[in-house]
N, C-alpha and C positions, 0 to 999 in steps of 0.2 A: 427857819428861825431856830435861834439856839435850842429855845426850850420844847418847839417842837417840829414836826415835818408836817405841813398843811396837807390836809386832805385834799383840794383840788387843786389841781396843777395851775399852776399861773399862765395866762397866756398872755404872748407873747407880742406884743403888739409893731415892733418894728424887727423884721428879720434881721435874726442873726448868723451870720456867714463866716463865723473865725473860728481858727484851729489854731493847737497850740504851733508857736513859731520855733518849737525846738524840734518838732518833724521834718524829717524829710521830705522829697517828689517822693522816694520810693514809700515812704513811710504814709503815703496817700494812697497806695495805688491798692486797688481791689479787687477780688480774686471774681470777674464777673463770670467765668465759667459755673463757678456754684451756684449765684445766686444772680439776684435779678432789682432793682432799683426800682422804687416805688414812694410816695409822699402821698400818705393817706389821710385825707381831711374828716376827723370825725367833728361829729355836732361840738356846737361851742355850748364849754359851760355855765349852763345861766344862772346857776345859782354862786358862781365865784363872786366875791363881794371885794376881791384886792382891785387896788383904786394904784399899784404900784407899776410902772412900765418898767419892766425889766430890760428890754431890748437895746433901750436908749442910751449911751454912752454920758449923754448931755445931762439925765436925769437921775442916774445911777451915783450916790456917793456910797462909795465903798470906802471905810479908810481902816485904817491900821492906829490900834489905841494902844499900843506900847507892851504890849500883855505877850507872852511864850507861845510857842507855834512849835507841835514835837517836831524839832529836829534833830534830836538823837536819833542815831540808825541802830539798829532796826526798832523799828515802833512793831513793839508788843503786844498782839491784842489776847485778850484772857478769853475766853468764851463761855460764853455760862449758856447751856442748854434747858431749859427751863420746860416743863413737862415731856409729851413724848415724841419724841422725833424718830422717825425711821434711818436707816444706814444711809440709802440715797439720796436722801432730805441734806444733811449733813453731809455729804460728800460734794452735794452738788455747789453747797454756801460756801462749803472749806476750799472747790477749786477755784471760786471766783476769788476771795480773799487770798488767793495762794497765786493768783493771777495779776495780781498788784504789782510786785515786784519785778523789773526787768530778770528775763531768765537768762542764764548762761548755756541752755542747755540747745541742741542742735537741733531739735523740736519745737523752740519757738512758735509761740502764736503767729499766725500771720497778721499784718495790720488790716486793718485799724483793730487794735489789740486794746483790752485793760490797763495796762499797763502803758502805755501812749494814752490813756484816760486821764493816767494818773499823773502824770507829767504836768497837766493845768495845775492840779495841787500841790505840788514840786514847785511850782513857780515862787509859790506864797515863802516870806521871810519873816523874820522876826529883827527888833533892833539892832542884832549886833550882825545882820545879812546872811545869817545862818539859812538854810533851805528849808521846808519840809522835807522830812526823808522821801527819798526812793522806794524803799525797803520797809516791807510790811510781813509779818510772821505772826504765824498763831500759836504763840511761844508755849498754854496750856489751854486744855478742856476741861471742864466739868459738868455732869449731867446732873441735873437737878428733876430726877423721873420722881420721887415721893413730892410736888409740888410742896415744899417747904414754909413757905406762905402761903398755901391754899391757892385754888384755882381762876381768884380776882384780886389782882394788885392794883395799889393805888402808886402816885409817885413816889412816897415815901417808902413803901413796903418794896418796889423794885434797889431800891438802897438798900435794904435789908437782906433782900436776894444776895448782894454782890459782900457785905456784912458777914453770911452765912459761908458763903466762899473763900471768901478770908481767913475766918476764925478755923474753918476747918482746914486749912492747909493747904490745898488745893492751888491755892494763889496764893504767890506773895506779893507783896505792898512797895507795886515798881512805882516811884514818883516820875521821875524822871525820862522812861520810855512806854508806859502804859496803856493801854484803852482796855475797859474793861466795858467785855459787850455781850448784853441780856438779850438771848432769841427767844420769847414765847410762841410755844405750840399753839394750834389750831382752837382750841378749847378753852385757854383762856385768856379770859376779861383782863382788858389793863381799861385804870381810870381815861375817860376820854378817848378810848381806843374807836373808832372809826367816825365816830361824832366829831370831835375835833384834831385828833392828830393819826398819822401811823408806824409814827415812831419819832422819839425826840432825843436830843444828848443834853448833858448836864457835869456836874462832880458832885461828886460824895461831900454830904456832909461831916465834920470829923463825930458831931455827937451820935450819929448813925452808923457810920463804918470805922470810925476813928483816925480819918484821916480825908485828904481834901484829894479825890481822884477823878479823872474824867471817865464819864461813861458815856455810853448810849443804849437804846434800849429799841428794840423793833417786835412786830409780832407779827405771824402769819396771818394774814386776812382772808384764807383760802375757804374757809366755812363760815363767818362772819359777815364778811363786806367786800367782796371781791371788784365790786362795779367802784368802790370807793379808793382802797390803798394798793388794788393791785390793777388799775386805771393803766393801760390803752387795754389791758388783754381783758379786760371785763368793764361794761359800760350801764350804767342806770336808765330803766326802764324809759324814764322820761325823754332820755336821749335818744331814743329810735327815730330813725330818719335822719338825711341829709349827711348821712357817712357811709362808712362800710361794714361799720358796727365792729363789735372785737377785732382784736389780731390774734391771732394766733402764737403763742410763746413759743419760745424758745428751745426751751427743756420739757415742754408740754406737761406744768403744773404752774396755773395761774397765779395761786396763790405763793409759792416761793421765786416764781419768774417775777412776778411785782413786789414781793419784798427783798429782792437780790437789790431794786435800784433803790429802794429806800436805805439799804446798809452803804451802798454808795454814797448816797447824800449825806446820810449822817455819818460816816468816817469822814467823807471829806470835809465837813464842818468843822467835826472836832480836831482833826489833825491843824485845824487853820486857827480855831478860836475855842482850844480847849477849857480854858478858866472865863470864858464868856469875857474879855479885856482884850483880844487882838484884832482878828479883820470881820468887820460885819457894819451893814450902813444902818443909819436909823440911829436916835439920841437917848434912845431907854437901851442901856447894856438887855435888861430882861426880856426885850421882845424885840431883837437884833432883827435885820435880813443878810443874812450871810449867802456866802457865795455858789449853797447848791439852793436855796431858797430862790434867785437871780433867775434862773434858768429851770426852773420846774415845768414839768410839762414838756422839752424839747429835746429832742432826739437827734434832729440831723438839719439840715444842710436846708435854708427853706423853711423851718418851721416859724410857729403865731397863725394867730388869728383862726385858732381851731385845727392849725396844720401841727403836727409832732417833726413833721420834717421829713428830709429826704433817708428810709433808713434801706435796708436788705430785706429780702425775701427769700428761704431758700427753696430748693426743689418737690420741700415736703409743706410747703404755703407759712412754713417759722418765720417769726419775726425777729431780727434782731438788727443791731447795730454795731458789734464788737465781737471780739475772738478771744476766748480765753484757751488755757491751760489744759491740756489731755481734750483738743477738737470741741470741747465746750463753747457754745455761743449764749452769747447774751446782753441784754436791752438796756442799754441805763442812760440814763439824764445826762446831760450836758451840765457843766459847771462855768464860772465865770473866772475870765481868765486876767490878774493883775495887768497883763501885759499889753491884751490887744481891749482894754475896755468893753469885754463884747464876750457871748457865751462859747465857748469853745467845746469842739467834743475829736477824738480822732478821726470818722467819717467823714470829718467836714468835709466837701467837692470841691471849692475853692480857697 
């Protein structure tokens, strides 16, 4: 949802089997020497109270309400680091967001890559048939280590965050190719943070920042609520039995291997329905279901009904579904794709 990323993953109730149609065979094909192909059914979740069938083509209105989709290239993202984060922490976020971008360089990821991710996003237009870019950069950083608002922000005070950013120079005031994106550390509290969301996108309001910008906002859930926002690699007590319980990450840190796909979900949101007025179904603009809201919860090829889908396994028992940038792998959601009615992700099998 625009305003925020639901804590339990929706499931999935009619399989969905599409990839985007601007792949290749080759651009399907998978490196099985490394790794090993698995669909691991954990328990279903019984407290999910969404009554929505994502799966269904027939059920699914997604529409397009006239509103701007960034399609200036490169989409700008600003990064604001918000308490303390280590070098690794930050290196490992910065390569996935640096893995967006098709590379030119001879070290390409192999597929199914991030960037064949992003491509479903790519599809998305705006009125005058303009694209969502391709091309994603983390044009500036700022660390926010003295927590500037203190160590529990509300929705309003993450505006203030990005406010503080502003005013001190750090950022300028890009309307036009923007995202400005709030990572809270381990430590602190955001309003609603694992009770109801794990992160949500929005804009600025001009009486708070002085001006009208998209952002979005995520937090580590690694010492918090890990069973909650960093869900398949950590599972709630009540859920023992009838699966195989965790997987195993990626990068072997729970909590930023399950907030890497929440910053997926909410870029790709906001890259599609930045001013909350473009693609998202549902008749209240304020409480949209947008296109990674569609597809929570599924990973690959086979997924619903408690399945995350058909994803990889490497030699070290890691989960993932994707290939980024300097041999990095990593797990993220499937999106729903304008084109084939249906959640798309690059793994897809068929």
């Amino acid at each position: 949802m625009s305003l925020h990323h639901l804590l339990f993953p929706i499931l999935i109730l009619a399989f969905s089997t599409a990839s985007s149609l601007a792949a290749t065979a080759e651009d399907q094909t998978l490196n099985t020497h490394q790794a090993e192909f698995f669909n691991p059914k954990l328990p279903p979740r019984i407290l999910s109270s969404s009554k929505k069938f994502e799966g269904s083509s027939d059920i699914v209105d997604l529409r397009y309400h006239m509103g701007p989709v960034l399609s200036s290239s490169p989409i700008n993202i600003y990064l604001i680091w918000y308490g303390r984060w280590s070098v690794s922490q930050k290196l490992l976020i910065k390569d996935f967001i640096n893995s967006i971008s098709p590379s030119a360089t001879p070290s390409f990821p192999p597929s199914p890559s991030v960037s064949d991710w992003w491509k479903t996003v790519s599809l998305y237009t705006d009125q005058t048939g303009a694209n969502v870019s391709r091309t994603v950069v983390i044009a500036k950083e700022h660390s926010d280590t003295g927590y500037s608002h203190g160590s529990h922000l509300t929705r309003l005070s993450v505006q203030q965050v990005i406010a503080t950013a502003v005013e001190a120079a750090p950022f300028p005031v890009d309307h036009r190719n923007g995202i400005y994106l709030i990572l809270t550390s381990h430590d602190v509290t955001v309003e609603d943070f694992c009770r109801a969301v794990c992160g949500f996108h929005y804009f600025t309001f001009p009486s708070m920042v002085g001006h009208t910008l998209p952002y979005a906002w995520i937090g580590n859930s690694g010492k918090q609520c890990p069973e909650v926002c960093a869900y398949p690699f950590a599972v709630p007590g009540y859920m023992g039995g009838g699966g195989p319980g965790s997987l195993a990450p990626p990068n072997g840190d729970v909590g930023l291997d399950g907030m890497i796909s929440v910053i997926a979900h909410e870029l790709a949101e906001l890259s599609t329905n930045p001013l909350v007025n473009a693609w998202y179904a549902g008749e209240d603009p304020t409480a949209p279901t947008e296109i990674g809201d569609l597809c929570e919860g599924l990973y690959g090829t086979g997924g619903g009904g408690g399945y995350i889908g058909q994803v990889m396994r490497d030699q070290k028992g890691k989960t993932y579904n994707m290939n980024g940038n300097k041999g990095r792998k990593f797990m993220v959601q499937w999106i729903w794709s304008p084109v084939l009615k249906a959640c798309a992700g690059p793994n897809a099998l068929d």
